[in-house]
C-alpha positions in Angstrom: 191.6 129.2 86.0 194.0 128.6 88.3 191.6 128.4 91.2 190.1 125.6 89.1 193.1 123.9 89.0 194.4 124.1 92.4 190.7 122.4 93.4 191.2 119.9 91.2 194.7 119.0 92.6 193.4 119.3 96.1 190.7 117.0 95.1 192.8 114.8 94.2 194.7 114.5 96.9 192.1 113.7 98.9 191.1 111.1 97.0 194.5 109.6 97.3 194.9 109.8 100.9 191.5 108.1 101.3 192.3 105.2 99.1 196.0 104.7 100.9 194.2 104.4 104.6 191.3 102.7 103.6 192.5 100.2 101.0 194.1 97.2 101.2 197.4 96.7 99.5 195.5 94.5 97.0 193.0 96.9 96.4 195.1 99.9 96.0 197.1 97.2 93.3 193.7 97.3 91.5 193.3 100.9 91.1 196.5 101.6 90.2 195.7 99.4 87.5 192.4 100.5 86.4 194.5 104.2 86.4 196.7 103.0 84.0 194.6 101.5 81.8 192.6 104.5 81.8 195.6 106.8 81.6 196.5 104.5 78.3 193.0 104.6 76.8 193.0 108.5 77.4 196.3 108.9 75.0 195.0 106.6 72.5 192.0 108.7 72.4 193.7 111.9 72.6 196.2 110.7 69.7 193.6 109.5 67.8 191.4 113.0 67.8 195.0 114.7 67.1 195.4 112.9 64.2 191.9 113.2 62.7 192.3 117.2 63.0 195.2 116.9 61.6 193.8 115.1 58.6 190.7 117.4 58.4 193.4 120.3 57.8 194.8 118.8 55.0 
């Protein structure tokens, strides 16, 4: 488990540092905002399934 995680961290990371050299600064604007968009989306989602297992206990 933790082995899984440390990979996915270090993966990451690496993706990271790729996309700050190669990127320009107006492309690394645009993935920071497709992130965040996702990263909204994703807690939408996640409050939305929340709440409907929360409704099917009741």
């Amino acid at each position: 488990m933790i082995g899984r995680i440390l990979r996915t961290a270090f993966v990451l990371a690496l993706i990271a540092f790729v996309i700050h050299r190669l990127f320009s600064r107006r492309q690394k604007r645009a993935v920071r905002e497709a992130a965040q968009i996702s990263a909204w989306v994703l807690l939408g989602v996640s409050l939305l399934a929340l709440a409907w297992y929360l409704a099917g206990l009741y």
